[in-house]
N, C-alpha and C positions, 0 to 999 in steps of 0.2 A: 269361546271364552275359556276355552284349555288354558292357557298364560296365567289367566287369574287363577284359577283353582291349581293350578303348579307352584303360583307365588304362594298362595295359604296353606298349600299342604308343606312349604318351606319357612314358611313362617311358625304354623303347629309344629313342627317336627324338631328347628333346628334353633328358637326363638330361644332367649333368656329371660325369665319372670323377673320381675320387680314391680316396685311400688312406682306409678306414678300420678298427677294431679290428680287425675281421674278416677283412680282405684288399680287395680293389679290387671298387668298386663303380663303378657308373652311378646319380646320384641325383637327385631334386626333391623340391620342398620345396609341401606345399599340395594337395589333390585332394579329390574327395566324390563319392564312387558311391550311388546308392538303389536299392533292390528292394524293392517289391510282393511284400510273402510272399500273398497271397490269390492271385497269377496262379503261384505253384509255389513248390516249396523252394530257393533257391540252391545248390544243388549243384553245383560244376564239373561241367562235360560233357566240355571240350576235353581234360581228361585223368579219368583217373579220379579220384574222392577216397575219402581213408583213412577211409572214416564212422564203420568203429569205432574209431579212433582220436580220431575228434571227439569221440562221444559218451562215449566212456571217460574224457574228460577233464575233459571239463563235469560227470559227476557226480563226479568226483574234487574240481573245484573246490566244488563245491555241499555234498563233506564236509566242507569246509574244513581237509583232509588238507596234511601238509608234508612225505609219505612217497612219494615214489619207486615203490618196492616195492609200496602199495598200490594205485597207478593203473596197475603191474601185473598186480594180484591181480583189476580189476574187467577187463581189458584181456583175458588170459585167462582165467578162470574157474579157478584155481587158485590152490593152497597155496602160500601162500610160499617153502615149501621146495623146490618144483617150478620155481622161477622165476628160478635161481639164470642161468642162458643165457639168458633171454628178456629184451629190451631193449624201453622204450617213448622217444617223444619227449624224455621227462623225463632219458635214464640221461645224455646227455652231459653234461648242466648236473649232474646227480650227481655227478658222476664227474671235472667239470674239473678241472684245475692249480689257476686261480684259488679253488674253493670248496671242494676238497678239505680242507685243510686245517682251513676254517671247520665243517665237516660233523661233528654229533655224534651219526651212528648211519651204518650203511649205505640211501641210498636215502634220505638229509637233502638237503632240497631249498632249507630256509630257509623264512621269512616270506611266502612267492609268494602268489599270486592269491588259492584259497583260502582262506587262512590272514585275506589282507586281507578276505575277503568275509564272513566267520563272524566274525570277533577283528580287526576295526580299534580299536585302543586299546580292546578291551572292549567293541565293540559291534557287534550281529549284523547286516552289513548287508544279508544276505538276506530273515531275517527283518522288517527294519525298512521294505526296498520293497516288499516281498510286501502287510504291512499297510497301508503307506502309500496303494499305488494301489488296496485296496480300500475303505480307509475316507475317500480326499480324492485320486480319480481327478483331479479337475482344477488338483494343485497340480504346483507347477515343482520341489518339492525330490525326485523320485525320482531319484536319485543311485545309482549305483554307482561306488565310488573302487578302486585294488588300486597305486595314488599314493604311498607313505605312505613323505614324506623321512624320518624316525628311520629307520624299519624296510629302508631301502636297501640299506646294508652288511651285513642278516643276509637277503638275499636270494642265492638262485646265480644267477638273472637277473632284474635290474630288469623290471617291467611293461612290455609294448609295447603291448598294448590297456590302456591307463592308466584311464580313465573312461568311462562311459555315464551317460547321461539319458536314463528313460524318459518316454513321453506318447502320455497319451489322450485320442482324440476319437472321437464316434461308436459308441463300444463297441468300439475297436481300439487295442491296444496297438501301438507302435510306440515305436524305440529308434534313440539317433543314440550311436554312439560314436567319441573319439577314439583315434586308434592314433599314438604318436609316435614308433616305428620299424615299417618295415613290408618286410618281407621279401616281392617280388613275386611271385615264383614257389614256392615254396615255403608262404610263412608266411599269407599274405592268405588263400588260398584257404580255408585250414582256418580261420582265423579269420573267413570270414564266415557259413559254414557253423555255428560253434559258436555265433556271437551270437544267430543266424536261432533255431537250436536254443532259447537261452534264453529269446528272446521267446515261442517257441510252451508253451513249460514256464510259464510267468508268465504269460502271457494265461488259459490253460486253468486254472491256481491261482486265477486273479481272475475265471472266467469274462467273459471277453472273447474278442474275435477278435484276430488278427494283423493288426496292418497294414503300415508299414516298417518294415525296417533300411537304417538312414544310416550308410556308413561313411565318415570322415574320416580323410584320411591323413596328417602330419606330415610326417618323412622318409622317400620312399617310395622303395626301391631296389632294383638286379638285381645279383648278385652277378655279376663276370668270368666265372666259370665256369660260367655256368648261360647264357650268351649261347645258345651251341648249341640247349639245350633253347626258350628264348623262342622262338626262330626258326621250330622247330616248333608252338609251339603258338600262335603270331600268326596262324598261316595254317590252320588250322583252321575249320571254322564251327560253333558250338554245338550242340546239340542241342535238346531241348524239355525244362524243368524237369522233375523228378519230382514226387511232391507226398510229404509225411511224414503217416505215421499212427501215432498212438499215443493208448490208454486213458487217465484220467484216475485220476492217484494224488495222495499227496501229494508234492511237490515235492523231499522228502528220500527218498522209495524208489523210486525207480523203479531201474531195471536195465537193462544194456546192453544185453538183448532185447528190451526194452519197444518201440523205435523200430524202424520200419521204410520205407524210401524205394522208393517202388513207381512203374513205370516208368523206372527209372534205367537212363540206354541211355548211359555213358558211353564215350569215344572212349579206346585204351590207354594206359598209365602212360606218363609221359616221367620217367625217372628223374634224380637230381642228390642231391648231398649236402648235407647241411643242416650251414649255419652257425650258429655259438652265437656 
């Protein structure tokens, strides 16, 4: 995870403060980190990562669920009605000021990722890459969007990993996406860990291997308050990748036991609050 901690020590160092929605940042504009999934899983090491937090959400999006509660339900392994205290990444965006209002059930999250990923204007784009790169591995349109200007205002938070393009060569699936807000400390991590995750789910559906993920960064920022935490984890040194194992299903059933990251010798949590 060199790359990462390169971008944040270029993001601390060379960023420009201002005010934005959220509260004060340090920010830049423009970055692209790559990882070799064949030499390990990008898993943070310099702190630990939430993994079932990652995974819970990836197949949350994959059900192309707009329920809160249910990326609960996969999150813990529990009834609904057991889960009434238990919070995942999703509940603030549930639960804000601004979407509160728009919200027509408890644990309404809106039109999000999922939702784009199954039901973009009616069409499955899961299903449509899945086909796509088995049946015309060498075309340019594998496209994933979660983009979708109508569908903005019935969103609780607009897309920040907005789009990917997959592509194969050699028998190796490999995926570049754009992120056009990027939450350094905090949000990056989980999200390279979750994309990492979808390649390996997608290559294994098309029988293929893994090759990269390319992350591109847009607005790429540290929030004020999470200076302290950077601090500590700039000066850290990584560890040695884990690698990810998991059986081969279909892409719509797998379960949050199914993964498992062996070898994961991560260094302790640095805690901070997450901005919506």
């Amino acid at each position: 995870m060199k790359q990462y901690i390169e971008a944040l020590k270029h993001c601390y160092n060379n960023g420009t403060d201002v005010e934005s929605r959220a509260g004060k940042v340090r920010k830049a504009f423009g970055y692209q980190i790559r990882f070799d999934l064949e030499k390990g899983f990008p898993a943070m090491t310099t702190k630990k990562l939430a993994w079932k937090a990652v995974v819970s959400e990836l197949l949350w999006f994959l059900e192309g669920s707009n329920d809160e509660r249910r990326l609960a339900e996969i999150l813990y392994g529990e009834d609904r009605e057991n889960l009434k205290d238990k919070k995942t990444i999703w509940s603030q965006n549930a639960n804000s000021p601004y979407w509160k209002s728009k919200a027509k059930f408890i644990g309404d999250v809106g039109k999000i990722y999922g939702v784009q990923w199954r039901n973009f204007n009616g069409v499955d784009q899961i299903i449509n890459l899945v086909e796509g790169i088995k049946n015309d591995p060498n075309g340019r349109r594998h496209i994933l969007s979660a983009w979708n200007p109508p569908d903005l205002e019935s969103m609780s938070l607009p897309p920040c990993h907005a789009f990917s393009q997959f592509f194969v060569v050699n028998n190796k699936l490999s995926c570049q996406l754009y992120q056009r807000s990027c939450d350094m400390f905090l949000g990056v991590p989980f999200n390279i860990a979750s994309y990492s995750l979808l390649i390996h789910l997608i290559a294994k559906e098309c029988s293929l291997n893994v090759g990269e993920f390319i992350h591109t960064f847009g607005d790429y920022h540290i929030y004020h308050e999470h200076f302290e935490a950077i601090k500590i984890q700039i000066n850290r040194e990584p560890n040695q990748l884990p690698d990810l194992i998991f059986d081969k299903k279909n892409i719509f059933e797998y379960r949050l036991n199914d993964f498992m990251l062996t070898n994961y010798n991560p260094l302790p949590a640095i805690k901070a609050e997450m901005n919506i």
